[in-house]
Biopython code that builds the backbone (N, CA, C, O; Angstrom):
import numpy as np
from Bio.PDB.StructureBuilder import StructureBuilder

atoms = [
    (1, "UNK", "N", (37.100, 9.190, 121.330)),
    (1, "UNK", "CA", (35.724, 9.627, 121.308)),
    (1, "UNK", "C", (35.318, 9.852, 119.856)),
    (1, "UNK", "O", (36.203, 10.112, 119.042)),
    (2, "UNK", "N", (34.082, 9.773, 119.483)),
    (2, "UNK", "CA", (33.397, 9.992, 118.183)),
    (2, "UNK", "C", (32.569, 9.889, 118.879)),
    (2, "UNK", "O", (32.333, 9.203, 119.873)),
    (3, "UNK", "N", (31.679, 11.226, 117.873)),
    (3, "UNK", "CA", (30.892, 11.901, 117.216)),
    (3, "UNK", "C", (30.049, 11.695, 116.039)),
    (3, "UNK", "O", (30.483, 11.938, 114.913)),
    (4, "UNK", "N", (29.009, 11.313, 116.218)),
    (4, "UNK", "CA", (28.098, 11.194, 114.860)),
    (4, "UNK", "C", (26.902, 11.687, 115.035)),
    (4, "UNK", "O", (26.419, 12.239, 116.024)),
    (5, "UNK", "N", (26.515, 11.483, 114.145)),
    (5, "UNK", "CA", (25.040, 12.687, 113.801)),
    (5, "UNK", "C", (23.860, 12.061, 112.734)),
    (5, "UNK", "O", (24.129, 11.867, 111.549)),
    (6, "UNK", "N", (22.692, 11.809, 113.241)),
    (6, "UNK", "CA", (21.899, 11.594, 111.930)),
    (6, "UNK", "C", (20.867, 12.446, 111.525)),
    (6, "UNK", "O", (19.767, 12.359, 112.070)),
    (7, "UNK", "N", (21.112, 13.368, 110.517)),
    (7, "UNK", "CA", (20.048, 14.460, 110.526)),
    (7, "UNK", "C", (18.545, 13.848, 110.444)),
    (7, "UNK", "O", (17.702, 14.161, 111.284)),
    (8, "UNK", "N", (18.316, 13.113, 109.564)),
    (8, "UNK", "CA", (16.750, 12.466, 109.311)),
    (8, "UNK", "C", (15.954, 12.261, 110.752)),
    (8, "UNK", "O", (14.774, 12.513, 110.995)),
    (9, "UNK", "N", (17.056, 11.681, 111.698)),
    (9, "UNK", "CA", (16.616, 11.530, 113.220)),
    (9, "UNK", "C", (16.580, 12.521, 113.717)),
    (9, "UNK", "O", (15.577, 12.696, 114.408)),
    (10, "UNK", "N", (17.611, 13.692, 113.653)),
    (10, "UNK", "CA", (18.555, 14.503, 114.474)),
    (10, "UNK", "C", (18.562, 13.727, 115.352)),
    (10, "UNK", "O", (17.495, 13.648, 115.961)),
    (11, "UNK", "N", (19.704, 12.822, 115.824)),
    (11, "UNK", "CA", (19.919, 12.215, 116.698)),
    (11, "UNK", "C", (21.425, 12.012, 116.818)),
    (11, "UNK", "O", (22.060, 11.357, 115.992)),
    (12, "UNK", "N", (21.966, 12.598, 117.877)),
    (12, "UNK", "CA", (23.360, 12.863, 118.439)),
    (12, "UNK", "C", (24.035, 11.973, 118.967)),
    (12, "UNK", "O", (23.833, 11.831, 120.173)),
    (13, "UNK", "N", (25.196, 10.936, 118.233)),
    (13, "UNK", "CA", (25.937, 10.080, 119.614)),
    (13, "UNK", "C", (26.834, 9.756, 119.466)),
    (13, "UNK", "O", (27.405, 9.343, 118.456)),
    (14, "UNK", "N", (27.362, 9.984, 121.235)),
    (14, "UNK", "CA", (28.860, 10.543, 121.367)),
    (14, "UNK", "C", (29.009, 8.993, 122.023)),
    (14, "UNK", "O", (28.399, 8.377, 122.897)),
    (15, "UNK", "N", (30.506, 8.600, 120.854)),
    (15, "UNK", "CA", (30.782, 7.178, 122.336)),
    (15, "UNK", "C", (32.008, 7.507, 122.348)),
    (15, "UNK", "O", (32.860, 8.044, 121.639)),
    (16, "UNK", "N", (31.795, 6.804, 123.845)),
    (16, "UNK", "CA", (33.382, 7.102, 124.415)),
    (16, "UNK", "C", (34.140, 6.201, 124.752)),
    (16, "UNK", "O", (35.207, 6.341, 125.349)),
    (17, "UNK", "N", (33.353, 4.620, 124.181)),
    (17, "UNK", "CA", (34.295, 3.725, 124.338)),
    (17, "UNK", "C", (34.018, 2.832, 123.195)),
    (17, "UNK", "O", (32.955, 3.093, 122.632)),
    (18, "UNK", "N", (34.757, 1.756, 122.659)),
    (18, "UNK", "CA", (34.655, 1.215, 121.415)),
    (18, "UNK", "C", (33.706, -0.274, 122.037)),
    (18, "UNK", "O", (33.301, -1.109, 121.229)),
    (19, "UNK", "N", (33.449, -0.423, 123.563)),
    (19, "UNK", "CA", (33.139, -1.680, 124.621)),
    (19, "UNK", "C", (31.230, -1.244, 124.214)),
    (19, "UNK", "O", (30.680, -0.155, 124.376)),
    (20, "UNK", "N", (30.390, -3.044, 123.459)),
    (20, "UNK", "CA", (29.302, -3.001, 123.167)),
    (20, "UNK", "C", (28.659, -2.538, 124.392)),
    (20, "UNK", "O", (29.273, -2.738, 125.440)),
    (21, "UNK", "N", (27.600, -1.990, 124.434)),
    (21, "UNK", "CA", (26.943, -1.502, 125.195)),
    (21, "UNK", "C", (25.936, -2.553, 125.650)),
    (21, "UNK", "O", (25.431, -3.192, 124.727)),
    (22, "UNK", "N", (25.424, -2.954, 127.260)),
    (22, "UNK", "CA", (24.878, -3.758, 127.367)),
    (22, "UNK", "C", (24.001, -3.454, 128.163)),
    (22, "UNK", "O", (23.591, -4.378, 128.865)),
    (23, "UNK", "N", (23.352, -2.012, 128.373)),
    (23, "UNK", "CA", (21.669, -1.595, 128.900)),
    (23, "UNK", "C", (21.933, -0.157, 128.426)),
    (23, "UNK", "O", (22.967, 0.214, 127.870)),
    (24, "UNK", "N", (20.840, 0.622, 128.725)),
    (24, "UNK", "CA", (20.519, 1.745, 128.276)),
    (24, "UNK", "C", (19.808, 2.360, 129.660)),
    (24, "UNK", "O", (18.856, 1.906, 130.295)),
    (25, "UNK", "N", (20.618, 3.565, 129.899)),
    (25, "UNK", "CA", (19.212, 4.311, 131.319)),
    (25, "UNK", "C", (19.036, 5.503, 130.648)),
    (25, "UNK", "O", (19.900, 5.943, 129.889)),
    (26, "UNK", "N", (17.902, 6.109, 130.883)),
    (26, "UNK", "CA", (17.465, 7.202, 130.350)),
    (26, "UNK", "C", (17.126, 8.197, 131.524)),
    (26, "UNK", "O", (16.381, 8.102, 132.499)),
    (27, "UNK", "N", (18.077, 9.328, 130.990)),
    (27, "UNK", "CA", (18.390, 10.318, 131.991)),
    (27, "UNK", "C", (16.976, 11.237, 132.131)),
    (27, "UNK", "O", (16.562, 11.715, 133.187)),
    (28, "UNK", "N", (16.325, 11.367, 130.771)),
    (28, "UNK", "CA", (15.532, 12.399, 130.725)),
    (28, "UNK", "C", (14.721, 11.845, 129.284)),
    (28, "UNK", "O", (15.032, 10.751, 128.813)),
    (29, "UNK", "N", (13.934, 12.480, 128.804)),
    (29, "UNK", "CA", (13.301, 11.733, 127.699)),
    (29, "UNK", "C", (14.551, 12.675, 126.180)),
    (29, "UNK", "O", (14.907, 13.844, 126.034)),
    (30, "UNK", "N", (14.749, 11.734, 125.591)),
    (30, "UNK", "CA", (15.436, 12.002, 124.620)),
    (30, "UNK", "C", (16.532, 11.587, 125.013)),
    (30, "UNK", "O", (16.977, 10.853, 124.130)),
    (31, "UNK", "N", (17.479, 11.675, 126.175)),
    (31, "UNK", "CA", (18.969, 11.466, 126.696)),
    (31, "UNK", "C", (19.207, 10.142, 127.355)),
    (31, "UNK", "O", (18.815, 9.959, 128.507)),
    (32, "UNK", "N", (19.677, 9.440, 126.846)),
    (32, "UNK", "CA", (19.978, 8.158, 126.903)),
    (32, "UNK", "C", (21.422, 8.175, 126.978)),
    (32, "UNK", "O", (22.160, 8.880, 126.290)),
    (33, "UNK", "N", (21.927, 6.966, 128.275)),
    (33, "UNK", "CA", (23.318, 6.288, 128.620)),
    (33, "UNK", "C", (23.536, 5.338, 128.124)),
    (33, "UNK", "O", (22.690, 4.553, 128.553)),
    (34, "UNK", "N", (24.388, 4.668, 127.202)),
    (34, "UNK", "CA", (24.576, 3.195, 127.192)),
    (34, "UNK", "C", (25.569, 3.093, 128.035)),
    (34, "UNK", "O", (26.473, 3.929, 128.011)),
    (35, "UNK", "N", (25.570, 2.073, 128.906)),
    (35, "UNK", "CA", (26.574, 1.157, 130.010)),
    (35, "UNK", "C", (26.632, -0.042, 129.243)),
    (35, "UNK", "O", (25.879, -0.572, 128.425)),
    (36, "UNK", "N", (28.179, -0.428, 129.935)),
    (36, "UNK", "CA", (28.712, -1.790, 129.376)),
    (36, "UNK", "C", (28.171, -3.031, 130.983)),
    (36, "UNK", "O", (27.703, -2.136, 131.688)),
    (37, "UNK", "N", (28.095, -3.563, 131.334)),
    (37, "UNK", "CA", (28.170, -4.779, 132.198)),
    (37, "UNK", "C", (28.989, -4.455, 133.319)),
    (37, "UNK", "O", (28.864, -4.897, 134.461)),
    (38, "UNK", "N", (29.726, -3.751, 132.953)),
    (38, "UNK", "CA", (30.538, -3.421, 134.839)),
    (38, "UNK", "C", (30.225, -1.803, 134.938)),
    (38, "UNK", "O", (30.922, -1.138, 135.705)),
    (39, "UNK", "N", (29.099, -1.110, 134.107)),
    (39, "UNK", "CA", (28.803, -0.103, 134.465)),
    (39, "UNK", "C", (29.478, 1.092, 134.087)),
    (39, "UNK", "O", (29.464, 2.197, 134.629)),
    (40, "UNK", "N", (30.114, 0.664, 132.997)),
    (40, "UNK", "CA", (31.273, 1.882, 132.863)),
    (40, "UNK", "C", (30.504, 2.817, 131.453)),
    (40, "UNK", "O", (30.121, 2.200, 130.459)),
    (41, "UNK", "N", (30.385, 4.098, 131.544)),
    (41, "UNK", "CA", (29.490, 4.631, 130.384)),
    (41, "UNK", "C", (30.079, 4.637, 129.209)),
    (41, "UNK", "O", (31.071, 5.302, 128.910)),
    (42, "UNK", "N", (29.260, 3.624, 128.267)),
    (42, "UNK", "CA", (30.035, 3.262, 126.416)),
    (42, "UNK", "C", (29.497, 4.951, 125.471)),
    (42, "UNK", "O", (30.403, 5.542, 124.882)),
    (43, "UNK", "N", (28.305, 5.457, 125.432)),
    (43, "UNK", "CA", (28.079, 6.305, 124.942)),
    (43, "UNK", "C", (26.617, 7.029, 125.278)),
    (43, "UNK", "O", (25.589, 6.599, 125.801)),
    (44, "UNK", "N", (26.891, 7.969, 124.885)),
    (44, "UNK", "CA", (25.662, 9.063, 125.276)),
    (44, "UNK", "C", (24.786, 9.376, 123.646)),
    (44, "UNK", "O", (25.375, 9.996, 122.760)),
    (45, "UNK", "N", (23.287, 8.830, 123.435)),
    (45, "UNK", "CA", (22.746, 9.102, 122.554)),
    (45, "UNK", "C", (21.542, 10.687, 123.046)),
    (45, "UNK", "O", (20.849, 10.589, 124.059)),
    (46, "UNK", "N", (21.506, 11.591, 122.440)),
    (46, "UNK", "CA", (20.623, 12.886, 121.998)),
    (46, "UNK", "C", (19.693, 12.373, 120.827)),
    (46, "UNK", "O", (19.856, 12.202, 119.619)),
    (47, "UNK", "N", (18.344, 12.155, 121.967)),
    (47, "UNK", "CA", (17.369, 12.658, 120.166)),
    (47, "UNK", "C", (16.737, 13.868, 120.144)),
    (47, "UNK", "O", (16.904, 14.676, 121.057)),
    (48, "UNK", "N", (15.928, 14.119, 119.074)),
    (48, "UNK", "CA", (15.584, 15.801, 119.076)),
    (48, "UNK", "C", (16.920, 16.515, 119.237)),
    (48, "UNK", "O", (16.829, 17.573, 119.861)),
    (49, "UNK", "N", (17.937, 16.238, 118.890)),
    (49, "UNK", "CA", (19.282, 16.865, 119.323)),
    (49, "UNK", "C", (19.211, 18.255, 119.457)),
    (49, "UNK", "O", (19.178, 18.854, 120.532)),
    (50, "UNK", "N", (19.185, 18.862, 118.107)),
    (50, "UNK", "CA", (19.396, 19.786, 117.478)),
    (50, "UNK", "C", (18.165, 21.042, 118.053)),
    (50, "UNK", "O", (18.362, 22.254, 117.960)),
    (51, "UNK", "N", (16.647, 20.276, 118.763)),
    (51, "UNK", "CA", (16.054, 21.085, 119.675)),
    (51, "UNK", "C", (16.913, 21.301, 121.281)),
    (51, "UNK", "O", (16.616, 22.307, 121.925)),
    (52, "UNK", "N", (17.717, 20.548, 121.726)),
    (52, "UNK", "CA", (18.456, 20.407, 122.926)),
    (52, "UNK", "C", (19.636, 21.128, 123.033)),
    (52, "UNK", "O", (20.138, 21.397, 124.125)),
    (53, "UNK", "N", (20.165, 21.497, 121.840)),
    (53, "UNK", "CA", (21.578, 22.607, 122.112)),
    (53, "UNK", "C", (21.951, 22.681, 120.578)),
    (53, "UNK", "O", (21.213, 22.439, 119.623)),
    (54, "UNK", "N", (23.460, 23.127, 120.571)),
    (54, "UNK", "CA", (23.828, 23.739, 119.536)),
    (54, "UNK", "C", (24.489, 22.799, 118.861)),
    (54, "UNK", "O", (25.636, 22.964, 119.274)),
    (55, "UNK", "N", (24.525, 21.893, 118.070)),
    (55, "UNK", "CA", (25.446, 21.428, 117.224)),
    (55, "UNK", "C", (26.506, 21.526, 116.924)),
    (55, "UNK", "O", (27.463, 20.825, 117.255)),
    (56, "UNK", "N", (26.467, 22.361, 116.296)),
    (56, "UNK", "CA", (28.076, 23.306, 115.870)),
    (56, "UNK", "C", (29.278, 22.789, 117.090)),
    (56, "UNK", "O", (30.401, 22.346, 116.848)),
    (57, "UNK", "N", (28.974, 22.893, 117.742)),
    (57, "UNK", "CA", (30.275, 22.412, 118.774)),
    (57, "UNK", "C", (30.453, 20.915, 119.190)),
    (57, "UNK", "O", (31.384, 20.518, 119.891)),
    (58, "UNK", "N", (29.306, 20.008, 118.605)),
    (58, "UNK", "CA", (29.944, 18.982, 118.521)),
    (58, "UNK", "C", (30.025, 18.391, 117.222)),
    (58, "UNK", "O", (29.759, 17.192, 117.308)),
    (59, "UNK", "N", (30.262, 18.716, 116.156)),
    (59, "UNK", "CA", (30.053, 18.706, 114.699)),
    (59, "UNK", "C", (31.239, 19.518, 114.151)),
    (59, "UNK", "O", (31.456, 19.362, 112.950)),
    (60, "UNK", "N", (31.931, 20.240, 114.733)),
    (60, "UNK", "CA", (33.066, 20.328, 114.118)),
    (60, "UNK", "C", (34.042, 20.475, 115.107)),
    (60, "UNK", "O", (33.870, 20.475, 116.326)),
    (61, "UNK", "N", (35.379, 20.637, 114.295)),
    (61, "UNK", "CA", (36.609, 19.963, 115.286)),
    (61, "UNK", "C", (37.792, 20.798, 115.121)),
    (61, "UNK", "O", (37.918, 21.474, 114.100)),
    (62, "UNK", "N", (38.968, 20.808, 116.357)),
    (62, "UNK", "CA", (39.883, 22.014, 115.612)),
    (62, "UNK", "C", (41.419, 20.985, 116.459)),
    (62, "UNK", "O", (41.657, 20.292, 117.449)),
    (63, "UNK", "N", (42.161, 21.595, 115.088)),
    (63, "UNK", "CA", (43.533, 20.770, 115.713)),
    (63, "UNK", "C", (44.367, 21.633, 116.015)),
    (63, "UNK", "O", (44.646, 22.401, 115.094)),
    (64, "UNK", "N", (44.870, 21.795, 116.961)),
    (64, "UNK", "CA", (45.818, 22.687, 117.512)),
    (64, "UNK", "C", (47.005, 22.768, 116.905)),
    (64, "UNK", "O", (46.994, 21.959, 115.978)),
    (65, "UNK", "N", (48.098, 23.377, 116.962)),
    (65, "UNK", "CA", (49.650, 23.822, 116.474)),
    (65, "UNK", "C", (50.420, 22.592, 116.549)),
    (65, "UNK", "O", (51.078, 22.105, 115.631)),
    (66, "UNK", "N", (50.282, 22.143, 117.702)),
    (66, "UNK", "CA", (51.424, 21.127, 118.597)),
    (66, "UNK", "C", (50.953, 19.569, 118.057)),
    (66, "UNK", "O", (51.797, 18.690, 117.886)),
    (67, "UNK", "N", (49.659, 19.370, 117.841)),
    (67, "UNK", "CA", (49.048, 18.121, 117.291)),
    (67, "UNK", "C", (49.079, 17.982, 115.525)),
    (67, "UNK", "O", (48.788, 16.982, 114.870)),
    (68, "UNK", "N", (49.468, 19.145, 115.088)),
    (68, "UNK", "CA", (49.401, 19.240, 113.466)),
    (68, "UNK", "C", (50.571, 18.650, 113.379)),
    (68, "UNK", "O", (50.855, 17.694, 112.657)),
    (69, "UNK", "N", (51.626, 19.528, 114.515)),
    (69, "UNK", "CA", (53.557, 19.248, 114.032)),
    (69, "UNK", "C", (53.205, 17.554, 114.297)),
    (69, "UNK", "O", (53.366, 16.730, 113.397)),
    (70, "UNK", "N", (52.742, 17.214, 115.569)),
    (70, "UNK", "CA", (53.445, 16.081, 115.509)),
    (70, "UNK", "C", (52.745, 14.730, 114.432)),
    (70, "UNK", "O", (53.428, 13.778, 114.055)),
    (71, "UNK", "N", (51.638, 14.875, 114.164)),
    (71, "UNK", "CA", (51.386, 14.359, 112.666)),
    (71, "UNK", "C", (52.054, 14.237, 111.342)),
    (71, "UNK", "O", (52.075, 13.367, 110.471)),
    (72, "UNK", "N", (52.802, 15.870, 111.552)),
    (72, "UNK", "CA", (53.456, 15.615, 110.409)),
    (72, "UNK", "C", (54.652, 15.154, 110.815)),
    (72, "UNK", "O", (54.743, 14.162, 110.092)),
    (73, "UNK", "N", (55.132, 15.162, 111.132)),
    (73, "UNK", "CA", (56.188, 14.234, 112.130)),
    (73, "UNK", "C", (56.087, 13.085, 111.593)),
    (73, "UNK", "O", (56.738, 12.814, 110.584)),
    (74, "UNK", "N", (55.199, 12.152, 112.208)),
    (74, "UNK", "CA", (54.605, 11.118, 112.398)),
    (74, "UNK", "C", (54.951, 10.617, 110.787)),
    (74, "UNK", "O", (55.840, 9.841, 110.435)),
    (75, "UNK", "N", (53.606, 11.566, 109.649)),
    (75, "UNK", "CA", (53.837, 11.208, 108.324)),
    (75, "UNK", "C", (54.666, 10.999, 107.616)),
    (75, "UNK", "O", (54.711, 10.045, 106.840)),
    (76, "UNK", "N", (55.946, 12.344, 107.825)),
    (76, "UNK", "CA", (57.113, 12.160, 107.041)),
    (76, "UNK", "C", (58.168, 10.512, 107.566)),
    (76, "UNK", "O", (58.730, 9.709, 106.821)),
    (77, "UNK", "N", (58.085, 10.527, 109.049)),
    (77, "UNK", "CA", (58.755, 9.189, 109.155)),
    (77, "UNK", "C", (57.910, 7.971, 108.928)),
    (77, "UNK", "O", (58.164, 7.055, 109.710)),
    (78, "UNK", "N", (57.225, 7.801, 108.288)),
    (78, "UNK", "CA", (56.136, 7.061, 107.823)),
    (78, "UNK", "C", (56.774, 6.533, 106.474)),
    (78, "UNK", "O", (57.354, 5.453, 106.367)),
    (79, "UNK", "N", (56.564, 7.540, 105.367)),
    (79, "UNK", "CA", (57.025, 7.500, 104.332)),
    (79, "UNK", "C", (58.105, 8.337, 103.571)),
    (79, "UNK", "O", (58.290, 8.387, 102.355)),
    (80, "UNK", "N", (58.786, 8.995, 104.592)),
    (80, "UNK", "CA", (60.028, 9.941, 104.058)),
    (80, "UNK", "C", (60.166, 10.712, 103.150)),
    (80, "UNK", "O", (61.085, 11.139, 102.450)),
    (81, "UNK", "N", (58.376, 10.920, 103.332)),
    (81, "UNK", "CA", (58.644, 12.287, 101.819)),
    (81, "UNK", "C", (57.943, 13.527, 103.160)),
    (81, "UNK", "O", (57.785, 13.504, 104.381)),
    (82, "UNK", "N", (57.690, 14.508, 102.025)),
    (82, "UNK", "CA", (57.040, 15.910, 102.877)),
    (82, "UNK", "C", (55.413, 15.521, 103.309)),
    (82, "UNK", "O", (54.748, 14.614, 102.809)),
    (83, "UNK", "N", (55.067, 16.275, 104.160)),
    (83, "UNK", "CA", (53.845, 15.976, 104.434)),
    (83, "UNK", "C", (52.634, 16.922, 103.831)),
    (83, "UNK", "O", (52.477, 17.835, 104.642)),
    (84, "UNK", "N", (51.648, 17.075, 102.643)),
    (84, "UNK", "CA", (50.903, 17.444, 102.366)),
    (84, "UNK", "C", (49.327, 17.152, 102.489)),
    (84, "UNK", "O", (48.820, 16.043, 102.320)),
    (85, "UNK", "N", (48.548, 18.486, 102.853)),
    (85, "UNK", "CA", (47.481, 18.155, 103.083)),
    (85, "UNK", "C", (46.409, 19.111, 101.728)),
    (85, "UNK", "O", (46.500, 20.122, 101.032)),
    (86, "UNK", "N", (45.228, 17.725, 102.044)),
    (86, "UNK", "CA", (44.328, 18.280, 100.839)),
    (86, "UNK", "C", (42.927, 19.178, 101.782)),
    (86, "UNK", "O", (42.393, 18.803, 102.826)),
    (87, "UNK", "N", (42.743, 19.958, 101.274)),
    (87, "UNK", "CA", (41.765, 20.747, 101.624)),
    (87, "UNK", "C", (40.236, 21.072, 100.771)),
    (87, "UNK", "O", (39.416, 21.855, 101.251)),
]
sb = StructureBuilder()
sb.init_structure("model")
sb.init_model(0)
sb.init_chain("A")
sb.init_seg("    ")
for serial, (resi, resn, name, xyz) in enumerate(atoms, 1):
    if name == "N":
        sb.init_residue(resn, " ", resi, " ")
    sb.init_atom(name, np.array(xyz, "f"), 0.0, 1.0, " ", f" {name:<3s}", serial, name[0])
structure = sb.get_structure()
């Protein structure tokens, strides 16, 4: 899933599949579905977003304990050094 955002629009959209989108239904004015061809939902666009709910919770992100280890995991057998992060 991703998340993007265009402030100039405020316009919110979440896709949930990487499959082009091939119609659009509109749930409500501003809330729009894209469907792929067998109907399966590619992504959800918000305009006026930012009048429709809170941002903040889809605009930022949190990685848990168990998903950090296994990254670094991941990194060090990658390249066999320590795993450092920039902040």
């Amino acid at each position: 899933m991703k998340v993007s955002y265009d402030k100039e629009l405020d316009a919110l959209y979440i896709e949930l599949s990487t499959q082009k989108p091939d119609g659009v239904i509109e749930i409500e004015e501003g809330i729009n579905i894209d469907v792929s061809s067998d109907g399966s939902i590619v992504g959800i666009e918000f305009i006026d977003a930012a009048k429709k709910m809170s941002l903040d919770s889809f605009l930022k992100y949190e990685i848990d304990g168990e998903s950090l280890g296994l990254m670094a995991m991941m990194q060090k057998n990658k390249n066999n050094s320590p795993l450092s992060f920039k902040l």
